[in-house]
C-alpha positions as CSV (number, residue, x, y, z in Angstrom):
1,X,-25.7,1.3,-12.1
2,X,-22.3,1.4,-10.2
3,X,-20.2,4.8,-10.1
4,X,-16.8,4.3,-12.2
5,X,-14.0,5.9,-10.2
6,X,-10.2,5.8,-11.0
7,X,-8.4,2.9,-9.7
8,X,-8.0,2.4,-5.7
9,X,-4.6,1.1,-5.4
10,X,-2.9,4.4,-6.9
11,X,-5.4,6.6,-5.3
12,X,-4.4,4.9,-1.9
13,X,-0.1,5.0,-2.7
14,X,-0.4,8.4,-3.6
15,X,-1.8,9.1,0.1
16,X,0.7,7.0,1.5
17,X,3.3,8.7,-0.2
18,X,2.3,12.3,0.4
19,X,2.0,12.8,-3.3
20,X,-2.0,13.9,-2.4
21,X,-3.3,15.4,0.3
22,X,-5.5,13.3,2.6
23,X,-5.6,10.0,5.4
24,X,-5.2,6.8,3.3
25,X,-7.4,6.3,6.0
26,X,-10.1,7.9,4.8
27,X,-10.1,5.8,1.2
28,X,-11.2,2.6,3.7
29,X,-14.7,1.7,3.7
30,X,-16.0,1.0,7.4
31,X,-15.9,-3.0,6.6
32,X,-12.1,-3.1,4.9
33,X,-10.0,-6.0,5.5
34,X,-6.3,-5.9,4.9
35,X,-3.4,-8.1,5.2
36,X,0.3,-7.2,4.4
37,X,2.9,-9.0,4.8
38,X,6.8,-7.8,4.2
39,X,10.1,-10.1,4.6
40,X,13.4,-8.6,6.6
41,X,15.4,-8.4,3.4
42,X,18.6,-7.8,5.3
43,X,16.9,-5.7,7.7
44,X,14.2,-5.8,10.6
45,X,12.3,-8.8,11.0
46,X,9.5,-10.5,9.0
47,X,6.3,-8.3,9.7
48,X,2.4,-9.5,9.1
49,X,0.3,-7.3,9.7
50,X,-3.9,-7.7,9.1
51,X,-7.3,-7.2,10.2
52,X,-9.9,-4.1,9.7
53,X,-9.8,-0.2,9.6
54,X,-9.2,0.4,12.9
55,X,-6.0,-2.1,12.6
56,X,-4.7,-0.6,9.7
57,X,-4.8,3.2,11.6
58,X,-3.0,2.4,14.4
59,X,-0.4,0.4,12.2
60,X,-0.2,4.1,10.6
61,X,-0.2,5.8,13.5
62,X,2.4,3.3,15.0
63,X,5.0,3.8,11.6
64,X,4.4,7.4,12.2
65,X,5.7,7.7,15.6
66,X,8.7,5.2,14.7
67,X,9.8,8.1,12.4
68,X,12.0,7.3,9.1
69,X,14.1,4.1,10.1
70,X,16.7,5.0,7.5
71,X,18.4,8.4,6.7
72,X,17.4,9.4,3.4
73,X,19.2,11.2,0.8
74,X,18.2,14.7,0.4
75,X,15.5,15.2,-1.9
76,X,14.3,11.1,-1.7
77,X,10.7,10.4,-0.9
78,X,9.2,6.8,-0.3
79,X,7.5,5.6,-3.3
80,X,5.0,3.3,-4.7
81,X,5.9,2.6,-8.1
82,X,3.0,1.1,-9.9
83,X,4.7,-1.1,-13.3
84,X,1.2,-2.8,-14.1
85,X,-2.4,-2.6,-13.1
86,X,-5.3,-5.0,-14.2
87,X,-8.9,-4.9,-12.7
88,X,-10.1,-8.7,-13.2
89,X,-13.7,-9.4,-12.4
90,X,-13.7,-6.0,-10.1
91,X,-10.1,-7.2,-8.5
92,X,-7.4,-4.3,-9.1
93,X,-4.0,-6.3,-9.3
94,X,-0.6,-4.6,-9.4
95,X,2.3,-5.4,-9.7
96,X,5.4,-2.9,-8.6
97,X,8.4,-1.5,-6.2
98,X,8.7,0.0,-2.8
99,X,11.5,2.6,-2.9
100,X,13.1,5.0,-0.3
101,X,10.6,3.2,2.5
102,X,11.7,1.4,6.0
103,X,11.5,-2.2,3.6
104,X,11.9,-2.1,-0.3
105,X,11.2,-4.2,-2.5
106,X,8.9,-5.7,-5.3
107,X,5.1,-5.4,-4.2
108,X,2.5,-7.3,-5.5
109,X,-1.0,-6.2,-4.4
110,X,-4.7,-6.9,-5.2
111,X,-7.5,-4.6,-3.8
112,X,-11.4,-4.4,-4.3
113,X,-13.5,-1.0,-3.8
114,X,-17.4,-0.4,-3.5
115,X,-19.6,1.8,-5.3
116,X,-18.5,5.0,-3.3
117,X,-14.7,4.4,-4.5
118,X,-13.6,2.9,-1.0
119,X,-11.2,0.6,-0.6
120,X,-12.9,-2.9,0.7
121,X,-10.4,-5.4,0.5
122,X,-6.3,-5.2,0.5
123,X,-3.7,-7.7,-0.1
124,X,0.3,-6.8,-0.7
125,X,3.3,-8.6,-0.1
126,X,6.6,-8.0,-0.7
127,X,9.9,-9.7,-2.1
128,X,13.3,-8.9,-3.0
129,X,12.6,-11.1,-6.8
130,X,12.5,-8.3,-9.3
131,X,10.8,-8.3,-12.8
132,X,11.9,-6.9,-15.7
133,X,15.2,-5.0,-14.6
């Protein structure tokens, strides 16, 4: 019988964010694949980024020696807002906004996890087409 954990997409924003303590990193299982992909929307250049869990440190490492790329008002974070989450078939997909980041925007994102809780498999894209506002 598979473990149950809680969802991987929230686990894996809130370590993005700060919000928990941790590496994102470390919520990748040694054979994750990722791809990304996030549009200028007024501001730097389309961006793709893909490939394993090595790739997907040294993008990290990479945005973390950049630095912020836009001031931020005091007291705003980056953010992952999650507006809906499914799992389908053991797919997570959610729906969402980016806020207070380098690029924001509408994300749409599906992920898979194993048995352990790891993070497998990760798609999200970006758009400036909102829902619901």
């Amino acid at each position: 019988m598979a473990i149950q954990h809680q969802a991987v997409i929230p686990r894996f924003f809130d370590r993005l964010d700060g919000v928990e303590e941790g590496d994102p990193v470390d919520l990748l299982s040694e054979d994750f694949r990722f791809e990304m992909v996030f549009p200028g929307l007024g501001g730097p250049p389309d961006e793709r980024i893909s490939g394993g869990k090595e790739d997907f440190r040294q993008f990290m490492e990479a945005l973390h020696a950049r630095g912020p790329s836009t001031p931020r008002a005091p007291g705003a974070d980056r953010r992952h807002h999650i507006r809906t989450l499914e799992l389908v078939d053991g797919v997570e997909f959610m729906l969402g906004k980016a806020v207070g980041g380098r690029r924001n925007g509408t994300i749409l994102a599906a992920a898979e996890a194993d048995d352990q809780g790891r993070m497998t498999r990760y798609v999200v894209v970006m758009t400036s087409v909102t829902f619901g506002d």
